[in-house]
C-alpha positions in Angstrom: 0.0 0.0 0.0 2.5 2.3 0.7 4.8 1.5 -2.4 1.5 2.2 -4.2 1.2 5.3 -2.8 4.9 6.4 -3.7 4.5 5.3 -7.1 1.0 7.0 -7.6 2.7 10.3 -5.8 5.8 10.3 -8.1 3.5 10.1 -11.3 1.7 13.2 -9.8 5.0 14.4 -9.8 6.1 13.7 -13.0 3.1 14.9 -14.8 3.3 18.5 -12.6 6.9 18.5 -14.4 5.8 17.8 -17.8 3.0 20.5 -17.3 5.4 22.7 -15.7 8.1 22.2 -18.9 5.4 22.4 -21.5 4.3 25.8 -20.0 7.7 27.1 -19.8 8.4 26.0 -23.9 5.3 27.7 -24.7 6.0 31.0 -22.5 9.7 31.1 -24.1 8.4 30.5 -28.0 6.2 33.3 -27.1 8.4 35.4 -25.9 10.6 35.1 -28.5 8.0 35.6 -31.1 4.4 36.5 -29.5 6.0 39.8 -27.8 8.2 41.1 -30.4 5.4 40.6 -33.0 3.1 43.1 -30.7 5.4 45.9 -29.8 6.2 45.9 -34.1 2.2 47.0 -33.8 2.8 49.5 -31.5 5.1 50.7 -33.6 2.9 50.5 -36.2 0.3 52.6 -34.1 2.2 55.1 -32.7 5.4 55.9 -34.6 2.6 56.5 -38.1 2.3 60.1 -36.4 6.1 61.1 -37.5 5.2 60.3 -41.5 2.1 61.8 -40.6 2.9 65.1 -39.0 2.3 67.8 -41.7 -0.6 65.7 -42.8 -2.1 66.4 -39.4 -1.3 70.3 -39.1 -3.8 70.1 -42.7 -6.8 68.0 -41.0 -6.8 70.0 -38.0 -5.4 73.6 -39.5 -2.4 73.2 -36.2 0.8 74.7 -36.3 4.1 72.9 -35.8 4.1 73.4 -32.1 0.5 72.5 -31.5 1.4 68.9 -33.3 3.9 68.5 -31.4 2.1 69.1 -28.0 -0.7 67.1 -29.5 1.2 64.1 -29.7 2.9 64.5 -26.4 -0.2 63.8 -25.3 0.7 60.1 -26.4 3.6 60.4 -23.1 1.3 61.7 -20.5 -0.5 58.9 -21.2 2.1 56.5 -21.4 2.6 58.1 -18.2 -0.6 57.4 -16.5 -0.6 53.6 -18.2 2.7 52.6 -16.3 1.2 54.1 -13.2 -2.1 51.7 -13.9 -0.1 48.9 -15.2 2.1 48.5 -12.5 -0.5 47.6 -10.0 -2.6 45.6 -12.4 0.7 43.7 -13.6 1.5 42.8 -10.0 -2.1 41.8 -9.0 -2.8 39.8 -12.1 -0.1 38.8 -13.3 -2.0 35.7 -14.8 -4.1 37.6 -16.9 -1.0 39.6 -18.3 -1.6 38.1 -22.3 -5.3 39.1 -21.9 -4.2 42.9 -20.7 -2.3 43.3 -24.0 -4.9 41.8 -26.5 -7.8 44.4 -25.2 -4.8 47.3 -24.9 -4.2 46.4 -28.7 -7.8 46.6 -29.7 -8.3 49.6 -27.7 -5.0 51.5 -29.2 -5.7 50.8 -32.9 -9.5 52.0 -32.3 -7.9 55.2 -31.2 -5.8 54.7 -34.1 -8.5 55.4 -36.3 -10.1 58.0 -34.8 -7.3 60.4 -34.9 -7.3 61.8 -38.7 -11.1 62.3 -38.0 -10.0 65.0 -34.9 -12.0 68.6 -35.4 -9.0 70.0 -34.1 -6.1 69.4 -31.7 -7.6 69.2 -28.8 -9.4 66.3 -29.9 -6.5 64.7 -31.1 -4.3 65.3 -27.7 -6.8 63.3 -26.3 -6.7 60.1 -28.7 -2.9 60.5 -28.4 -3.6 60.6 -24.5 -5.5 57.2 -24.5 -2.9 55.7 -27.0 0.1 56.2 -24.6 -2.0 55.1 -21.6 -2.7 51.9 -23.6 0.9 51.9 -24.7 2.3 52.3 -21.4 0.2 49.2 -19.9 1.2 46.9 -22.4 5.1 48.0 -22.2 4.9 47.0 -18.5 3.0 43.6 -19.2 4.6 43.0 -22.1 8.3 43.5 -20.0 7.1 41.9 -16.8 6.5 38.5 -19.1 9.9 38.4 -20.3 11.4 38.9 -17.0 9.4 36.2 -15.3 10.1 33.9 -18.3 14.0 34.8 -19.1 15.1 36.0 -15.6 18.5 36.7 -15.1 19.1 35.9 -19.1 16.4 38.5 -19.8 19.1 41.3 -21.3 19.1 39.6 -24.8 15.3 38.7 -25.2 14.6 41.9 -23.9 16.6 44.0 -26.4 14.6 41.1 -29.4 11.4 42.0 -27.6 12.0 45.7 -28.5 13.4 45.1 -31.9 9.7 44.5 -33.0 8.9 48.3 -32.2 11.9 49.0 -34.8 10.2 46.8 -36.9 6.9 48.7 -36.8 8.6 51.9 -37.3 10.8 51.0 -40.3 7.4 49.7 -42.1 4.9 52.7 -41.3 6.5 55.0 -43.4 5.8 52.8 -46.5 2.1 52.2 -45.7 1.9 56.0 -44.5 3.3 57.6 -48.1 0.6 56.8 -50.6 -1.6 58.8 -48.5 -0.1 62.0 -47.8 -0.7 64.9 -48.8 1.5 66.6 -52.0 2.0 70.5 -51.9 2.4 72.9 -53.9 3.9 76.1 -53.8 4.1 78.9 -56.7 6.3 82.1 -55.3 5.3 84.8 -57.6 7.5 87.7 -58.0 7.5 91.5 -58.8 8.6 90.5 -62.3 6.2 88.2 -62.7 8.0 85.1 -62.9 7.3 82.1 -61.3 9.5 79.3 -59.5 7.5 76.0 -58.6 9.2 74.7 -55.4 7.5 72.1 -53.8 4.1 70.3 -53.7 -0.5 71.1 -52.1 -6.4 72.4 -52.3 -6.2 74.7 -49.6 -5.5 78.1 -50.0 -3.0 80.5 -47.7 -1.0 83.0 -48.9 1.8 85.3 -47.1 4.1 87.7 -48.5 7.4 87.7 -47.8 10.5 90.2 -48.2 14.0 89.0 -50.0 17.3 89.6 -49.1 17.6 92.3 -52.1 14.3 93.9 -51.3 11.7 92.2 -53.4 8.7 91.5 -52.5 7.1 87.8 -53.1 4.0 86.4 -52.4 3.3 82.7 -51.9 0.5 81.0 -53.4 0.1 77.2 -51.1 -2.6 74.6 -53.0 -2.7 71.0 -52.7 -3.1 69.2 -55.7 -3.3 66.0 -53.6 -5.4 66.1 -50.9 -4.0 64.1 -47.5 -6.0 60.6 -47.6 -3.9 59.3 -44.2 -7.1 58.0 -42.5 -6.7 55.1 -44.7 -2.9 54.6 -43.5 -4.7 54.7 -40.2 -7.3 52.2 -40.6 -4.3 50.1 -42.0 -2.7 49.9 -39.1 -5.3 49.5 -36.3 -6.1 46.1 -39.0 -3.0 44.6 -38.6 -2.8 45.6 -34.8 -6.4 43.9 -34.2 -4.9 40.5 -36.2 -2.6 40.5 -33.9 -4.4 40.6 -30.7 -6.4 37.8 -31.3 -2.9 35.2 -30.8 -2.5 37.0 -27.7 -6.1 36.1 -26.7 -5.5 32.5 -27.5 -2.2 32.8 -25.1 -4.1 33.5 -22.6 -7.2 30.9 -23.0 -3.6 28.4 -23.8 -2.2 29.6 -20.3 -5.3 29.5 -17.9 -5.5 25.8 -19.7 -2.2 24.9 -18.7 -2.0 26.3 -15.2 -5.0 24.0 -14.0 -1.9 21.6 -14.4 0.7 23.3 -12.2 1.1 26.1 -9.8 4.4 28.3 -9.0 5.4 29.1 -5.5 6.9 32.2 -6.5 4.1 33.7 -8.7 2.1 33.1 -5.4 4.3 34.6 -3.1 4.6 37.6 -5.0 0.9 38.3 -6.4 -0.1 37.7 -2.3 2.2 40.7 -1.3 0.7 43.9 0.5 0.4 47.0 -0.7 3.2 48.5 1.4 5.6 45.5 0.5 4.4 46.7 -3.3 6.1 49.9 -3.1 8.9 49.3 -0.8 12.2 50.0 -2.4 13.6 47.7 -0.1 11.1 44.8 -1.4 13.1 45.2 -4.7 16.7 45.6 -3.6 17.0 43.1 -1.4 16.4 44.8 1.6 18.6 47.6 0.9 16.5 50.4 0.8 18.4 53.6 0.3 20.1 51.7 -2.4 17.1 51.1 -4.2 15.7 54.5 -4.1 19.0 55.6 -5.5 19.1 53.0 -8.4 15.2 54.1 -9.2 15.8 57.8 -9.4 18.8 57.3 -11.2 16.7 54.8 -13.8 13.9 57.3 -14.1 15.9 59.6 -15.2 18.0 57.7 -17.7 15.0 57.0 -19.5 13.6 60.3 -19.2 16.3 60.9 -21.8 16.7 57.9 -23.4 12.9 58.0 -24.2 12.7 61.7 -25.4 15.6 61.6 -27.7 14.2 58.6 -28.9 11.1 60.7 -29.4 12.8 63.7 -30.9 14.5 62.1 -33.4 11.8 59.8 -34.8 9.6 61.9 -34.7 11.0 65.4 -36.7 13.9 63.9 -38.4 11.1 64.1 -41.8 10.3 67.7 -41.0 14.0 68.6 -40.2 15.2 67.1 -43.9 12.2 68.3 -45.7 12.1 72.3 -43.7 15.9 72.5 -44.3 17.5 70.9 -47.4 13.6 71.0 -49.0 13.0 66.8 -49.5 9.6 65.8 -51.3 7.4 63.6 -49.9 9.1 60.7 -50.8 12.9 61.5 -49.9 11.6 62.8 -46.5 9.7 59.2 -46.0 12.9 57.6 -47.7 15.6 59.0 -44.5 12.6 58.0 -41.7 12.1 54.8 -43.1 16.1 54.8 -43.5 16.3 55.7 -39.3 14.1 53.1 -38.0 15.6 50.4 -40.4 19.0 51.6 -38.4 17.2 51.7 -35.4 15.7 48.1 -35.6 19.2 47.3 -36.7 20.6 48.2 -33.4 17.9 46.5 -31.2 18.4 43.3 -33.3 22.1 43.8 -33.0 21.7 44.4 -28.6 19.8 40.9 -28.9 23.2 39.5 -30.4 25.8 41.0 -28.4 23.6 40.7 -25.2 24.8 37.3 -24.6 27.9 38.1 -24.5 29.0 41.4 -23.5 27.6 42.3 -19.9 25.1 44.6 -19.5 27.0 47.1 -17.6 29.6 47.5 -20.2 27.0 47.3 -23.3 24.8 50.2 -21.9 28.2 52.3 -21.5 29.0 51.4 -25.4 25.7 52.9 -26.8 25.6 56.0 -25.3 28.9 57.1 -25.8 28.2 56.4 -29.2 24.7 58.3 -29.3 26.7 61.5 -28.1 29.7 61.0 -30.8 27.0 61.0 -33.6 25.0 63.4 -32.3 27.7 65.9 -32.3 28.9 64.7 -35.4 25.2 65.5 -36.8 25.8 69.4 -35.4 29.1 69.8 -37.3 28.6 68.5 -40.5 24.6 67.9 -41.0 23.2 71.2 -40.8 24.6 72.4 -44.3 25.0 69.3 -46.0 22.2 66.9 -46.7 24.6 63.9 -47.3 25.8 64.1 -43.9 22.4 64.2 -42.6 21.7 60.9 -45.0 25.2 59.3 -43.2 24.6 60.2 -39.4 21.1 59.5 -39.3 22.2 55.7 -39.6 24.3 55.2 -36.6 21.9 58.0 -34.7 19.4 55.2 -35.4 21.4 52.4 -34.4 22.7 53.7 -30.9 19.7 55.0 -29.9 17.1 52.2 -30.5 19.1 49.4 -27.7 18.8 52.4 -24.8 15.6 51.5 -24.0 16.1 47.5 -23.2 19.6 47.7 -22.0 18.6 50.2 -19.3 15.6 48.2 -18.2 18.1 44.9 -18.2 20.7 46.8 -16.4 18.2 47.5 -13.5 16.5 44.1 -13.3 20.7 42.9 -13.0 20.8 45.3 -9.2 17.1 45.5 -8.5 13.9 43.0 -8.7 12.1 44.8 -11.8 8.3 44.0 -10.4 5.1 45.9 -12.1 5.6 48.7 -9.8 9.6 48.9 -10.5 8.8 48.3 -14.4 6.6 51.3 -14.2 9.0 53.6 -12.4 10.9 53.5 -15.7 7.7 53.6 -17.8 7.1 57.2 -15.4 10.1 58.6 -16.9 10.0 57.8 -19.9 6.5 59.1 -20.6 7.2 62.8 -19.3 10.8 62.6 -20.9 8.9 62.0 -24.3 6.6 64.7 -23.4 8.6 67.4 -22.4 11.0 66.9 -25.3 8.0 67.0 -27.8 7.5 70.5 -25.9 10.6 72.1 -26.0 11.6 71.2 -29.5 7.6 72.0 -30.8 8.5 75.8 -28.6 11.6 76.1 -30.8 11.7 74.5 -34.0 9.5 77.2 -36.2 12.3 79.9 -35.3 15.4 78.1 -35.6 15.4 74.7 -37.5 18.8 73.7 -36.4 17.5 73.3 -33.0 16.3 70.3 -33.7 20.3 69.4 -33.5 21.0 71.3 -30.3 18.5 69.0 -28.4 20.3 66.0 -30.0 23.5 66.8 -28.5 22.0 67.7 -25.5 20.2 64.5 -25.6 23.4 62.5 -25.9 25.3 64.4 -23.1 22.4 63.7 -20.5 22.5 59.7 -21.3 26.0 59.6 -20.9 26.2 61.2 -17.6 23.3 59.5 -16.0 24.9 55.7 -17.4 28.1 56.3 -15.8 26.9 57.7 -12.6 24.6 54.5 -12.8 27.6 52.3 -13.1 29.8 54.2 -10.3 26.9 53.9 -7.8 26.2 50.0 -9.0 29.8 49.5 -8.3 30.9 47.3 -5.4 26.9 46.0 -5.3 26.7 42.5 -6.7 24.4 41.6 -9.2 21.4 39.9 -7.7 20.6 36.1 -7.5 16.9 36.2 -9.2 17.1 32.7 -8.8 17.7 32.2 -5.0 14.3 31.6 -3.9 13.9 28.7 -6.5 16.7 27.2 -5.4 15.5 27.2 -1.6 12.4 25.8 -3.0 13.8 22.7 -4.7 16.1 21.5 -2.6 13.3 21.4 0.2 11.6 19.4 -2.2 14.4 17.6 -2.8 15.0 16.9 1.0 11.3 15.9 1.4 11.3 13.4 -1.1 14.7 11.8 0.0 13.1 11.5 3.3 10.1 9.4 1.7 12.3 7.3 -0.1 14.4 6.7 3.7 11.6 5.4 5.1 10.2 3.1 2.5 
């Protein structure tokens, strides 16, 4: 009887193992291609506004800066998402694949009602409701690949953020059929006219020369913008994909009937004031956790506005000051993000080998060196511009996910810690939209400054990071576990003993 009772308790055993691998095969496949696949739609979503931008100021009759503080709405609502999607990661963390399929649906609805906005209030808030979306699915999204990966997250983290890249690089292509083509006709006191470049409203201004002649500038479009279909395109595309992640989630609740984690238990029962202790994270070093978050909120207050800043106006900047049709100007964005996915894919690759800590000290220092390269040669010459852009793509894009993997390596990154981060980065993204949408109309080239002032800040902050990190060891993610088995371990030696 008792024998039977061993052998029937070690093939409950054995089937709990089987369940547990087959879970953890399925959660890896889908982190390697589920997650990636989803953020490319966000991407998709969200990154359509750069292609879009002077498209927008003709739906909703804006000026440049009143774009630009329209779509940093988009940040103050990926602000307020983190802040949601911290708590809800952390309290239900088993529902994390159905959080991001209804955040999909919800963004690419928003998606398509943004060409439709009366004016730019209206479209603030659908750029609002987008980033709060966006920011919830970042955190859940992250928070998988953690669980999943642990202390080998760095390189599927950097491949999980390669699919925004991949959005990017693609959006400009669906975005250029459907833009707008202007026209202008300067007329002169001589009568003469000069064509130089392409739109059916009408505005006119006159203008002075440098010798003293009066012009007048006649704008038409003889293409009127059609974006709302590039738009509709991608909120499609983001819908198909939200329906694998609700069939993750029906696959997971399935599978979990079969098996049970300790730790998921351990840390979805924790109270609110365990939640957001520092110490909770940081193994109960508490001033050394606040000093690690502060430090990563603002890194990525940085690294997520210059990301912002240069995705976003790197079309206007070529187009306002070296005059690029439609075309060329969709040509050097789709050029950037091909750069930038190039760089994330890259981080995926050289994650497993170079350490974080060293990795994240490579790509800033090279983000500065171009960015001040970009200053000296790129203002007067559009070939530089063409040249820099490329490794301004490629250094900039792995910020994101080496930063988050440098901070998981010293502190536990849990919904709350993720969304720290996600709190930075938001009001970075925002008050970079601001500054450069104050400036930009008066002097074009200080779309440049901000670059370089960009790369200066993400330097400092990553070393000071890696001076204050210094001495602290890199934390053992997997130490409960380990406690766990070999009491299991020891209990089932024990049974065997006294059989």
């Amino acid at each position: 009887m008792c024998c039977y009772q061993y052998q029937t308790s070690g093939h409950n055993r054995t089937k709990k193992i089987n369940a547990n691998k087959m879970k953890k095969e399925m959660n890896e496949a889908n982190s390697k291609v589920g997650e990636p696949t989803t953020i490319s739609k966000i991407g998709l979503c969200l990154e359509i506004q750069g292609p879009t931008f002077k498209d927008l100021k003709i739906l909703t009759n804006g000026s440049t800066e009143e774009i630009s503080r329209a779509i940093s709405g988009r940040s103050l609502g990926f602000f307020a998402g983190a802040a949601i999607g911290g708590f809800l990661v952390d309290k239900l963390t088993r529902y994390c694949y159905l959080i991001i399929a209804v955040c999909v649906d919800l963004m690419g609805t928003m998606s398509v009602a943004a060409p439709w906005s009366p004016n730019t209030g209206v479209l603030w808030a659908l750029f609002f409701l987008q980033g709060l979306f966006e920011g919830v699915i970042n955190i859940a999204g992250q928070k998988l690949i953690l669980e999943i990966w642990r202390e080998k997250a760095s390189s599927p983290l950097h491949l999980l953020h390669f699919g925004f890249g991949l959005g990017s690089f693609i959006v400009p292509n669906i975005a250029n059929p459907f833009l707008a083509i202007p026209l202008v006709e300067t007329a002169s006191q001589n009568g003469t006219f000069n064509v130089t470049w392409v739109t059916e409203r009408m505005s006119t201004s006159t203008l002075t020369t440098g010798n003293g002649n009066a012009t007048t500038e006649i704008q038409k479009y003889i293409k009127e913008t059609e974006v709302h279909w590039a738009y509709i395109i991608v909120a499609i595309i983001a819908a198909i994909n939200s329906l694998a992640h609700y069939c993750y989630q029906f696959s997971s609740q399935k599978s979990s009937k079969n098996s049970s984690s300790k730790m998921e238990t351990t840390k979805s029962n924790r109270s609110l004031r365990e939640i957001i202790d520092p110490a909770t994270c940081a193994g109960g070093q508490r001033i050394f956790g606040v000093v690690i978050f502060v430090l990563l909120f603002l890194f990525f207050f940085n690294a997520t506005g210059g990301e912002r800043l240069y995705g976003k106006f790197i079309r206007n900047f070529s187009i306002d000051r070296f005059h690029f049709s439609n075309d060329e100007g969709s040509l050097i964005n789709t050029a950037f993000w091909i750069s930038y996915s190039l760089g994330r894919f890259s981080g995926f690759v050289i994650a497993i080998w170079v350490p974080i800590r060293i990795l994240l000290l490579i790509e800033v220092s090279g983000a500065l060196i171009t960015s001040v390269l970009l200053n000296i040669f790129a203002y007067d010459n559009s070939l530089m511009l063409w040249i820099f852009t490329q490794p301004m793509g490629y250094f900039i894009a792995p910020l994101f996910p080496s930063g988050l993997a440098w901070g998981d390596s010293y502190v536990e990154m849990t919904g709350l810690g993720i969304t720290i981060l996600m709190l930075g980065g938001g009001l970075g993204g925002m008050s970079y939209m601001w500054i450069i949408g104050h400036f930009y109309d008066d002097d074009h080239r200080s779309f440049l400054y901000l670059t370089v002032v960009y790369g200066g800040i993400v330097v400092f902050f990553a070393f000071i990071m890696t001076l204050v990190a210094r001495g602290h060891s890199p934390r053992n993610v997997f130490e409960d576990t380990s406690i766990d088995v070999k009491k299991e371990t020891s209990d089932d030696e024990k049974l065997t003993t006294r059989l």
